[in-house]
C-alpha positions as CSV (number, residue, x, y, z in Angstrom):
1,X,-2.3,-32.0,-20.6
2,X,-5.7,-32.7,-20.1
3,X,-9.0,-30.8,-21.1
4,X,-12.0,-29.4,-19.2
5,X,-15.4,-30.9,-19.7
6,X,-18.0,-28.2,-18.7
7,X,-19.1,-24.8,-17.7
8,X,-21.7,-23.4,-14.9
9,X,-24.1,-22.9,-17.9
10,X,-24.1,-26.9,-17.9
11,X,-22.7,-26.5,-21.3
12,X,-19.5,-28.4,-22.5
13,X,-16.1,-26.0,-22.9
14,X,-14.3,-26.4,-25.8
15,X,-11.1,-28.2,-26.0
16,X,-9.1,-25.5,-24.4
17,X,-5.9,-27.0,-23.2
18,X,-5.0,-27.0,-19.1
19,X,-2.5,-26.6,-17.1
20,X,-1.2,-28.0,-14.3
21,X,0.0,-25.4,-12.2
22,X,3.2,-26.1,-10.4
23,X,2.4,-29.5,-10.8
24,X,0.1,-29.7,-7.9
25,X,-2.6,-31.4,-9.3
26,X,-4.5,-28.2,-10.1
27,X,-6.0,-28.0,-13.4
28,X,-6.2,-24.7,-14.7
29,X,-7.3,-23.3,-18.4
30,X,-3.9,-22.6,-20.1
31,X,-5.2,-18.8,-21.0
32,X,-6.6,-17.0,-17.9
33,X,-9.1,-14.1,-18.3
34,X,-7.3,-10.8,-16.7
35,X,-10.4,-8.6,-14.9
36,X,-8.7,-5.9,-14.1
37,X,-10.5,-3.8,-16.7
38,X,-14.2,-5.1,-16.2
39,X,-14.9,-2.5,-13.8
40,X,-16.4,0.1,-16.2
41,X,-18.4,-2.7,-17.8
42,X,-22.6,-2.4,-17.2
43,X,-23.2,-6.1,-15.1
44,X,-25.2,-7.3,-18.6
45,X,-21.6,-6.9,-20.1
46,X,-19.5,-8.0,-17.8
47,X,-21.9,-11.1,-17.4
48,X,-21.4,-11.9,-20.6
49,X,-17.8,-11.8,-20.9
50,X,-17.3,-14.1,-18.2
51,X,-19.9,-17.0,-19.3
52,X,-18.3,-16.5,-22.7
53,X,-14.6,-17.2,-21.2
54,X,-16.6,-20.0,-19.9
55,X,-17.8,-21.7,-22.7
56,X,-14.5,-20.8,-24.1
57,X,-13.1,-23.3,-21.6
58,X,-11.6,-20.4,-19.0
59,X,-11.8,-21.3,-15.2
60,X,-8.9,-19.1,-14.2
61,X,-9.9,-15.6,-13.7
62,X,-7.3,-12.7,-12.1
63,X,-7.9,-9.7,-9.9
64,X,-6.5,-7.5,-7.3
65,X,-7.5,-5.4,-4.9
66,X,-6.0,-2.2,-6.6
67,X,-8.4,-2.6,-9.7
68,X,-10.3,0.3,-10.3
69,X,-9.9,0.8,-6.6
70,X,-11.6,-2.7,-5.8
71,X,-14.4,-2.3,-7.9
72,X,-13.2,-5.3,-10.7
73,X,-13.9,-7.7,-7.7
74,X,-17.3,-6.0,-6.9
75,X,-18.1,-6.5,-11.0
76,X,-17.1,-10.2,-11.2
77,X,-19.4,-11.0,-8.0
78,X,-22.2,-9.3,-9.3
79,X,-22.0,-11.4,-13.0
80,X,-21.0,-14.6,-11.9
81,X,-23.7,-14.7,-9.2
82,X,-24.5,-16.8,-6.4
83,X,-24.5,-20.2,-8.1
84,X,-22.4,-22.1,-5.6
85,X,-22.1,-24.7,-8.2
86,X,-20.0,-22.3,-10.9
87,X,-18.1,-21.0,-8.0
88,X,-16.4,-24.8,-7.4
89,X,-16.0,-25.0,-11.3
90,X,-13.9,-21.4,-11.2
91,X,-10.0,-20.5,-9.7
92,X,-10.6,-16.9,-8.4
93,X,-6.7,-15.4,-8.3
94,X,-6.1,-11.9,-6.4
95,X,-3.1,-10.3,-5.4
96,X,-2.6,-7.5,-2.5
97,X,0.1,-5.5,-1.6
98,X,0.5,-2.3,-3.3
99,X,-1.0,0.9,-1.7
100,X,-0.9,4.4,-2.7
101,X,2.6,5.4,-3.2
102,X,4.0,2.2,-1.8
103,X,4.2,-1.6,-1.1
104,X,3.0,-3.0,1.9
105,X,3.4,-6.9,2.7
106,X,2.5,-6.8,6.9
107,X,0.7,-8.9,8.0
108,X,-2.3,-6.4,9.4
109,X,-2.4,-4.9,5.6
110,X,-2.5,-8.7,3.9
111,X,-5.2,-10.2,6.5
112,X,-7.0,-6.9,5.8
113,X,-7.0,-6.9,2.2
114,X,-8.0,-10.5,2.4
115,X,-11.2,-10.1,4.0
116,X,-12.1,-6.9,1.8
117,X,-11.7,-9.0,-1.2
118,X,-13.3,-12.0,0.2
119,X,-16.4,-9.5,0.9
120,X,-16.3,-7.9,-3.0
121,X,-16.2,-11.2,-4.6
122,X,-19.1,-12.2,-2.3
123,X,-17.0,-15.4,-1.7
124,X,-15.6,-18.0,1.3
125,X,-12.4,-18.0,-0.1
126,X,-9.8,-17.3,-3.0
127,X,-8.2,-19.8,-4.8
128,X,-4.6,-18.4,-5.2
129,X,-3.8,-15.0,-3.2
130,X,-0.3,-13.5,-4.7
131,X,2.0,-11.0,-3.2
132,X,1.6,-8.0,-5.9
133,X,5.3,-6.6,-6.6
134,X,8.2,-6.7,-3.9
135,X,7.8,-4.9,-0.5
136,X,11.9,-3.7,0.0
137,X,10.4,-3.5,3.8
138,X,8.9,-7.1,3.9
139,X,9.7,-8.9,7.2
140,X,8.7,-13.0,5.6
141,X,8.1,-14.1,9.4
142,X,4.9,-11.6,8.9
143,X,3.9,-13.1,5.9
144,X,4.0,-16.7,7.0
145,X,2.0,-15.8,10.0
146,X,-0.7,-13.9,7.7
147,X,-0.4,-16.7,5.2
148,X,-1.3,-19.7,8.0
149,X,-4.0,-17.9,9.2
150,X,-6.0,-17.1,5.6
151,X,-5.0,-20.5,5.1
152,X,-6.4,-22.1,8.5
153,X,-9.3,-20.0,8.4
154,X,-10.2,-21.4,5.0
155,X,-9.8,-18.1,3.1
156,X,-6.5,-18.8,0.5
157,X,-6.2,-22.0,-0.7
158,X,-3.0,-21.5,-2.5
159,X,-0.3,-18.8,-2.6
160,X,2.1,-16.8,-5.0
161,X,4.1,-13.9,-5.8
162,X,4.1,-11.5,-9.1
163,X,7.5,-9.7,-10.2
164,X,9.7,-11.7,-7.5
165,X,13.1,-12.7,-8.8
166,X,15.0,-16.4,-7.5
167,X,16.3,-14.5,-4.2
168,X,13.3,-13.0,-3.0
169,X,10.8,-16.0,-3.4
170,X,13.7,-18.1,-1.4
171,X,13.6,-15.6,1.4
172,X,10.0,-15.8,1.1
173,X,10.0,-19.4,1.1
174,X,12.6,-20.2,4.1
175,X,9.6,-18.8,6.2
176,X,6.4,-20.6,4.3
177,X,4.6,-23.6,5.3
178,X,3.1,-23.3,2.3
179,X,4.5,-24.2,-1.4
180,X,4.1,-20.8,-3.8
181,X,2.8,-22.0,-6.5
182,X,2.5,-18.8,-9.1
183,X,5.0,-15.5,-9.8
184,X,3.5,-13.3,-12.2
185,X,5.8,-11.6,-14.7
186,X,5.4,-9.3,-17.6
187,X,6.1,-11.5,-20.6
188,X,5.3,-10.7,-24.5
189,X,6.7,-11.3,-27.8
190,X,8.3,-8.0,-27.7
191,X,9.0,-8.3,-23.4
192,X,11.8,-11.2,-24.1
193,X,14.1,-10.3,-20.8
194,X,13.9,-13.8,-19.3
195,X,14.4,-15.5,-22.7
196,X,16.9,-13.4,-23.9
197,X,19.9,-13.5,-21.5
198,X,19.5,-17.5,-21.5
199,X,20.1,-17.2,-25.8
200,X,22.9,-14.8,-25.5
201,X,24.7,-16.4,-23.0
202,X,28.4,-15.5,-22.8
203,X,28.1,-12.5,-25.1
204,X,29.0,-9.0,-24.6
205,X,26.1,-7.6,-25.7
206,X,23.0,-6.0,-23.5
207,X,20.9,-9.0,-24.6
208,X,23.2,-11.0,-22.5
209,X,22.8,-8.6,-19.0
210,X,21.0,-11.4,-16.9
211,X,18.6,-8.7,-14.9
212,X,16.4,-11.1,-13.3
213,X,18.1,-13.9,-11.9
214,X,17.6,-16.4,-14.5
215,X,13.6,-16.4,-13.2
216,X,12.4,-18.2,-16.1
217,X,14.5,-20.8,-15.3
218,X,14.2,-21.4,-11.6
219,X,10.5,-21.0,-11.9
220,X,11.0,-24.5,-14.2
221,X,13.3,-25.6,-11.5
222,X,11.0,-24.8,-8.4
223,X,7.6,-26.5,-10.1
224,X,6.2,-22.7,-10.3
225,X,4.2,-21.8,-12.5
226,X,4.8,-18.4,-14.8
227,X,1.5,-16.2,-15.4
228,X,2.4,-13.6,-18.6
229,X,0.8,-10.2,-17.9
230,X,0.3,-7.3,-20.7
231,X,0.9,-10.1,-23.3
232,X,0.0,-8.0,-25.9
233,X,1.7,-5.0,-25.0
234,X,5.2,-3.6,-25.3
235,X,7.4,-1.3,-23.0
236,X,5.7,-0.5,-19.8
237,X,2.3,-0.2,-20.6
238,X,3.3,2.1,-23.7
239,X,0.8,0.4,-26.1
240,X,-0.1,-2.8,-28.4
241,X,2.6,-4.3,-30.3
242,X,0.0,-5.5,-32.5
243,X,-0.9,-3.5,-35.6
244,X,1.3,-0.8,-34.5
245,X,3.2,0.6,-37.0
246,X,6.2,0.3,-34.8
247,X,6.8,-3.3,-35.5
248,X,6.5,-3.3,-39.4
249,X,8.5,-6.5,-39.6
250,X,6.6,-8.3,-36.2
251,X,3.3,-7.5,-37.8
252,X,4.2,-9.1,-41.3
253,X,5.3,-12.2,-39.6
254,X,2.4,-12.8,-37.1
255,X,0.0,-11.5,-39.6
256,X,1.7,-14.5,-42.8
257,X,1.6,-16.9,-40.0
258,X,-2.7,-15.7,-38.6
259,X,-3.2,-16.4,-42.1
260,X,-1.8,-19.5,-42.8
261,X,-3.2,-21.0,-39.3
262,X,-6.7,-19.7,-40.3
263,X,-6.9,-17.4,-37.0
264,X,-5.9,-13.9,-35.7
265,X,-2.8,-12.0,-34.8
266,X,-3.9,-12.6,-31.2
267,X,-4.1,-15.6,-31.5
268,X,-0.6,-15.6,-32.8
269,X,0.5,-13.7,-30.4
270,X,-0.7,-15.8,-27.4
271,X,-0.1,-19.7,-29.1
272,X,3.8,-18.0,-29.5
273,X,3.5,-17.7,-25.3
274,X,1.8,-20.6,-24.9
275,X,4.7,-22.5,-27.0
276,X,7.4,-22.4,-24.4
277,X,8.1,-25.5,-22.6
278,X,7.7,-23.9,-19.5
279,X,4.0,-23.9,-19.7
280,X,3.7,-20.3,-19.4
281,X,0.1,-19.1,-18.5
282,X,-0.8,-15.6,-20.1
283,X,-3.3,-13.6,-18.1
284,X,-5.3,-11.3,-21.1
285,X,-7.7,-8.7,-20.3
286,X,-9.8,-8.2,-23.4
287,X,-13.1,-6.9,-22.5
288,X,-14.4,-7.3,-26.2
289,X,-16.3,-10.8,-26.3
290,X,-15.4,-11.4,-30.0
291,X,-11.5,-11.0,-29.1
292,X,-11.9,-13.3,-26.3
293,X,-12.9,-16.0,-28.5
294,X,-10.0,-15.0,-31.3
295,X,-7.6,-15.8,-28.1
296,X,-8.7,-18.8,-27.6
297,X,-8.5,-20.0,-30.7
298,X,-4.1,-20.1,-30.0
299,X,-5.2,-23.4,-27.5
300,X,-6.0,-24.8,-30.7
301,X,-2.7,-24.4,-32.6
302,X,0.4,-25.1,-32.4
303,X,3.7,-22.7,-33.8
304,X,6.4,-25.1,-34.7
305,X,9.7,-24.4,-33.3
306,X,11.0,-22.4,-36.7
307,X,8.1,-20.6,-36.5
308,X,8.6,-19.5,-32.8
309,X,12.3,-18.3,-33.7
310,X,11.2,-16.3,-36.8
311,X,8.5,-14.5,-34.6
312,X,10.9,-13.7,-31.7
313,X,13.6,-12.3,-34.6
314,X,10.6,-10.5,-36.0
315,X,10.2,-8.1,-33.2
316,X,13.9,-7.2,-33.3
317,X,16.3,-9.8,-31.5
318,X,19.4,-11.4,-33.4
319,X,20.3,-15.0,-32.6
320,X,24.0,-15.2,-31.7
């Protein structure tokens, strides 16, 4: 892996590891700043967040078009301003697809979501445009004929998906000219799905039920890259695992191992995703700029294999 060099501020990044997402040749941060929540930030905040993840050594930042109704996109624009030099330095991800009370992957809807971004970001194009949960109507001949135009236009540079399993991104693909290059998945110390069915392999337990398709896997297989959303969060959106007193035992681990490392349980909790082989990217959304620099700080660790296992039988999974 190798390490950025500098931020729009003309400043040097830390050494915040890279990426090299679905080994294309594009160098991206290995943590990835999540805006979805910067919409209710004033633009002296939001401004601030951003030039921290920055200096932090961040140049992938995520969006779509459903945040705070499009007003996350509106936000970014307005902090990052107009300096066409930062813009060449950033990867601006967005996803479209999901509309009120259903999914929508025609082409009118994506080439029209497209341009509505493109005009909220106040940008030319978008790095990487991703498909935001499965459409159980999507016809793929539509989607390659939106995708080649955004792409001939100039307006997406690189596509994806978020939440596909094996099946759907191979109908998808039989259709592409293009290569996708990203599927988003929820993925957390205490969201283990894609690990856990691989560890309990042949066993007639529930941590065996393979309900995904072995994504974790073919994503390795297929050169695409995993981005981890909520990677601080357990169940659906039901709240932090960290500090909760839900996860005595998790905390007590993360918290002996934060200490011993000389960071935080964030930290932990990220340098644990960022320890997988598969060069998972996590996507976090902290809007506090103090956090944002704790996170960062897992690019600057490593968790030993042993240490990885106790975590992962900390939050309540048995080894077979």
């Amino acid at each position: 892996m190798q390490n950025s060099t500098s931020s729009g501020k003309g400043k040097e990044f830390i050494k915040m590891k890279t990426i090299n997402i679905a080994n294309s040749g594009i160098c991206a941060s290995e943590i990835s700043l999540g805006c979805m929540r910067i919409a209710n930030l004033t633009n002296k905040d939001a401004s601030t967040l951003i030039h921290t993840a920055l200096d932090e050594g961040i140049n992938f930042f995520d969006h779509a078009d459903i945040y705070a109704g499009g007003k996350a996109e509106e936000v970014f624009a307005k902090a990052i301003g107009t300096d066409l030099a930062l813009r060449e330095k950033i990867m601006i991800q967005t996803k479209c697809g999901i509309r009120q009370g259903y999914f929508d992957f025609s082409k009118e809807h994506i080439l029209a979501s497209v341009d509505k971004s493109l005009k909220r970001l106040n940008t030319e194009y978008i790095d990487v445009l991703l498909l935001h949960r499965p459409d159980a109507l999507m016809e793929p001949e539509e989607v390659a004929e939106a995708f080649n135009i955004l792409q001939n236009n100039g307006k997406v540079r690189h596509f994806g998906v978020s939440n596909q399993n094996p099946m759907q991104i191979e109908l998808l693909s039989r259709y592409l000219d293009q290569k996708l290059i990203i599927n988003q998945l929820q993925f957390s110390i205490t969201n283990t799905g894609m690990i856990d069915s691989g560890i309990n392999v042949n066993m007639e337990i529930d941590s065996s039920i393979n309900r995904d398709g072995s994504i974790l896997d073919y994503c390795r297989l297929k050169d695409i890259t995993i981005q981890a959303w909520s990677p601080f969060q357990y169940g659906f959106f039901q709240g932090v695992f960290l500090d909760n007193d839900k996860f005595p035992e998790l905390n007590k681990t993360i918290d002996k191992l934060a200490e011993t490392k000389g960071v935080t349980n964030s930290a932990i909790a990220i340098a644990w995703i960022l320890r997988h082989p598969a060069k998972i990217q996590p996507i976090v959304g902290t809007t506090n700029v103090i956090r944002l620099k704790e996170i960062c700080r897992a690019s600057e660790i490593e968790i030993t294999r042993q240490e990885w296992y106790e975590i992962y039988k900390a939050a309540g999974n048995q080894l077979p």
